[in-house]
C-alpha positions as CSV (number, residue, x, y, z in Angstrom):
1,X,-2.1,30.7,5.3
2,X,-5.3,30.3,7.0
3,X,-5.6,33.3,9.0
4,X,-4.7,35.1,5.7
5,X,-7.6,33.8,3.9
6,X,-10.2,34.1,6.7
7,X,-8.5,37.8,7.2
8,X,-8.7,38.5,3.5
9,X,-10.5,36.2,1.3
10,X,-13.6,34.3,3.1
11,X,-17.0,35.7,3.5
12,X,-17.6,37.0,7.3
13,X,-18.7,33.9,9.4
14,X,-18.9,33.9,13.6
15,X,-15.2,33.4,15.5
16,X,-16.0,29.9,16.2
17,X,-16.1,28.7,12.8
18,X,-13.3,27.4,11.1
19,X,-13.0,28.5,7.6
20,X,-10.8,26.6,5.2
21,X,-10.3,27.1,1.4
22,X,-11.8,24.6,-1.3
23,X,-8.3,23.7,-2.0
24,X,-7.2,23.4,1.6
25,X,-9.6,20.9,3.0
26,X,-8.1,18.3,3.8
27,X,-4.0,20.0,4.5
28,X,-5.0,20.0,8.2
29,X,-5.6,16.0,8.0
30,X,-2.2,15.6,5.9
31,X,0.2,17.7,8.1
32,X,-1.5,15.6,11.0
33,X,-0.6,12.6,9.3
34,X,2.9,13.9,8.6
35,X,4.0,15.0,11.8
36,X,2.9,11.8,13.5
37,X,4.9,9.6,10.9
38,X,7.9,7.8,11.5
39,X,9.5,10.0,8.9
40,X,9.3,13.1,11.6
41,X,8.6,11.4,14.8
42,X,11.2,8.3,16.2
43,X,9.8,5.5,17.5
44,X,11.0,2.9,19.8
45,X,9.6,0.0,17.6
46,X,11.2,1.8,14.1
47,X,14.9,0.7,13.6
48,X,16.8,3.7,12.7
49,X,17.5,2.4,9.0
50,X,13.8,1.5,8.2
51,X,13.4,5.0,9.2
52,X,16.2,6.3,6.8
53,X,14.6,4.0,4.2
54,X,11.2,5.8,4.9
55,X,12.5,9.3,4.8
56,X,14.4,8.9,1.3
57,X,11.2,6.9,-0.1
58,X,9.2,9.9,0.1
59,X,11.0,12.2,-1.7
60,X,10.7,10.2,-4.7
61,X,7.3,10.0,-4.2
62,X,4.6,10.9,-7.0
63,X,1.2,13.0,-5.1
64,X,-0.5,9.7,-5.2
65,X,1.6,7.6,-3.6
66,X,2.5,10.4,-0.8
67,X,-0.9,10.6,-0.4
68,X,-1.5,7.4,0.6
69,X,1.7,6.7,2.5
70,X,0.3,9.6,4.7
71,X,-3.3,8.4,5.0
72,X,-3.8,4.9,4.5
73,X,-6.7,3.6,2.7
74,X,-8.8,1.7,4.9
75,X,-11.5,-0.8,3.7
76,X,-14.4,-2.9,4.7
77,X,-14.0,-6.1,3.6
78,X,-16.7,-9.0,5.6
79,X,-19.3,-6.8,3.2
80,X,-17.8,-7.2,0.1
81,X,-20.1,-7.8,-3.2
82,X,-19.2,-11.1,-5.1
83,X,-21.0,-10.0,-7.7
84,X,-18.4,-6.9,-8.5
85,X,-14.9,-6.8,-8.3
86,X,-14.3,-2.6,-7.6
87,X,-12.5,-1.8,-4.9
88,X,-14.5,-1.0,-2.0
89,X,-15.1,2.8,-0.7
90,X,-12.7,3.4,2.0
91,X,-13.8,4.5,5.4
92,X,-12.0,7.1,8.1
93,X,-8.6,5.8,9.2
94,X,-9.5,5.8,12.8
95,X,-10.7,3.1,15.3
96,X,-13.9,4.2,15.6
97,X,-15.1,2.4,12.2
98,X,-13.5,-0.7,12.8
99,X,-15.7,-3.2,14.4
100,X,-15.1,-6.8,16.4
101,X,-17.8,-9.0,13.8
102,X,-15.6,-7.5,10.6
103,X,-12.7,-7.7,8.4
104,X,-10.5,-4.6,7.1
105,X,-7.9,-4.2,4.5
106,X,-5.3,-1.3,5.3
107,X,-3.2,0.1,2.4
108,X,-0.4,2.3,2.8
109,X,1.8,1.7,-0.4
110,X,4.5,-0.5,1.4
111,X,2.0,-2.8,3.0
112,X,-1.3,-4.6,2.8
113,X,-2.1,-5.3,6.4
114,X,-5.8,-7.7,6.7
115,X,-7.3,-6.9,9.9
116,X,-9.5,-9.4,11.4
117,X,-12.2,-8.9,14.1
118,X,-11.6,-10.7,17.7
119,X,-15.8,-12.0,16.5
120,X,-14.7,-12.5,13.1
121,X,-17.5,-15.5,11.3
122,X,-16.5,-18.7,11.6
123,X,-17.8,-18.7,7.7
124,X,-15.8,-15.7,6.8
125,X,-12.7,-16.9,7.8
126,X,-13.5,-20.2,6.4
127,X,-14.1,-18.5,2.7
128,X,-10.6,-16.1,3.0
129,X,-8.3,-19.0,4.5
130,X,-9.6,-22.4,4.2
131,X,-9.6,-23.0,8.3
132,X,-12.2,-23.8,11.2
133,X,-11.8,-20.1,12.5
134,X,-9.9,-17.1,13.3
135,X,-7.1,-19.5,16.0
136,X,-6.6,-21.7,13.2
137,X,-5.1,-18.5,10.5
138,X,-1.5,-18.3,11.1
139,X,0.0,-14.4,11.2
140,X,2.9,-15.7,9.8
141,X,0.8,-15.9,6.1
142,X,2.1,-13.7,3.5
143,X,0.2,-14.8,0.9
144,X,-4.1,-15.7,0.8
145,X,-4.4,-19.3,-0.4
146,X,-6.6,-19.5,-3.6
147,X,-10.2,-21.1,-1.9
148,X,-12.4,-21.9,-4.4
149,X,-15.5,-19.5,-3.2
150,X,-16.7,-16.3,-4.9
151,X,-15.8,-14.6,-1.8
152,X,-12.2,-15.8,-1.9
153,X,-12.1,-15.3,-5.1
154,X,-13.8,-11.6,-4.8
155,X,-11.1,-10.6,-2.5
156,X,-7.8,-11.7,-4.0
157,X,-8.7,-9.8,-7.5
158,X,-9.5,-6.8,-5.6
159,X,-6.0,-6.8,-3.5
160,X,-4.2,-7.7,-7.1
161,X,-6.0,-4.4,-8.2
162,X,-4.9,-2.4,-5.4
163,X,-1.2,-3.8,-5.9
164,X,-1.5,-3.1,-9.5
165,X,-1.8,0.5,-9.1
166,X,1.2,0.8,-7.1
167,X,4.9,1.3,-7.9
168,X,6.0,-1.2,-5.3
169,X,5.2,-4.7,-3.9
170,X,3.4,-4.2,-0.7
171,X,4.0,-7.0,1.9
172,X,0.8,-9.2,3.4
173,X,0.4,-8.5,7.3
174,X,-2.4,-10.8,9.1
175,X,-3.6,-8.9,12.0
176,X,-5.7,-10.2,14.6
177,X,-7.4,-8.0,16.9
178,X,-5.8,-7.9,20.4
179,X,-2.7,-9.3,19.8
180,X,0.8,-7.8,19.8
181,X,1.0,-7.1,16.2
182,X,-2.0,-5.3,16.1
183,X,0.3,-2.0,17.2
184,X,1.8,-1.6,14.1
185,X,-2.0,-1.8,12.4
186,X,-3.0,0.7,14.9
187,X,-0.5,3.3,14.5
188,X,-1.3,3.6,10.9
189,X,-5.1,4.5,12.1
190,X,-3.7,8.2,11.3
191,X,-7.2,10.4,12.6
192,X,-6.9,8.8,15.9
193,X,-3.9,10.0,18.7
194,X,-1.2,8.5,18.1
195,X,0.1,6.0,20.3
196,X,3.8,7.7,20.3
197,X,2.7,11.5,20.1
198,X,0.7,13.6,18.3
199,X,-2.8,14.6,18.4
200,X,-6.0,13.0,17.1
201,X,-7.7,14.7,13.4
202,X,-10.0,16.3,15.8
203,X,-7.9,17.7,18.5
204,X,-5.6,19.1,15.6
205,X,-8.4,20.9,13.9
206,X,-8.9,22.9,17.2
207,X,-5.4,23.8,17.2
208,X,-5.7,24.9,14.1
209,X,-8.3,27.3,14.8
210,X,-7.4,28.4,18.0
211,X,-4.0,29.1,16.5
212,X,-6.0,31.1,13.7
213,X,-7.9,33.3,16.4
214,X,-4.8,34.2,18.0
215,X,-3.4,35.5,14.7
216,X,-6.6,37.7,13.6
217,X,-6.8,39.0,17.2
């Protein structure tokens, strides 16, 4: 489709450019995303029945919700504004925009996984779980106690929003950086490589492209 509309619709432009259609921006990103899911791609850590479960869950699924199923919404939280309660902007599902000193909300329809930072503050962790720091929060929490802080507060009607939106009731994940669970989080960090197969947003792009030159030459 894309050699096509270099070949016959888009405006001549050097070899080395890639050229992609308004309306087919972001399908490189999403078939990226789809070939590295567990819906395509077996994984070790996915029982063969969550897998199933997967794979018959997204034919039923609306645009919206196979949207984000595909590419996760990922959000900055430790810089949240107590003064509003709108959802954050979401940031690039990749590592590279996660950082040590901060707190991330990841949203893929079927879970809500809260990443916390291996520097996390002392203060922030106080406000989200009523604890000294980040040892003391237990990863076994499905549920953010109700602190009595506009912070706390802040953050658990924004996660009701987000649930609100959605057709099913996503599980709570606690995530600390470095630890064993944090593989899941990661693997969900779709414009990275992915840690079972399948190339990075970037690396995929230049297949794309040189894929495209081989077709126009």
């Amino acid at each position: 489709m894309l050699a096509c509309y270099r070949k016959n619709c888009a405006s001549p432009s050097a070899a080395s450019q890639l050229i992609l259609p308004d309306a087919m921006k972001v399908l490189p990103v999403y078939m990226n995303c789809l070939l590295k899911t567990c819906v395509l791609l077996g994984r070790p850590d996915v029982a063969v029945d969550e897998r199933a479960f997967q794979r018959q869950l997204v034919l039923t699924m609306g645009v919206a919700d196979s949207q984000l199923f595909f590419y996760p919404q990922l959000l900055p939280i430790h810089t949240l504004d107590v003064t509003s309660t709108a959802v954050p902007a979401a940031i690039r599902c990749s590592e590279s925009r996660l950082s040590e000193d901060g707190v991330f909300l990841l949203v893929n329809g079927l879970n809500v996984f809260l990443w916390l930072g291996a520097s996390s503050p002392p203060e922030l962790i106080q406000g989200i779980f009523s604890v000294p720091s980040l040892a003391h929060v237990s990863t076994d929490t499905t549920l953010l106690p109700e602190v009595g802080n506009p912070y706390s507060q802040t953050l658990r009607t924004i996660m009701s929003t987000i649930q609100q939106k959605r057709p099913y009731s996503m599980k709570l994940v606690i995530v600390k950086q470095r630890e064993q669970a944090e593989m899941v989080f990661r693997q969900l960090l779709v414009e990275d490589k992915g840690p079972h197969g399948g190339p990075s947003y970037v690396d995929f792009l230049c297949c794309v492209h040189k894929e495209i030159c081989q077709l126009l030459n």
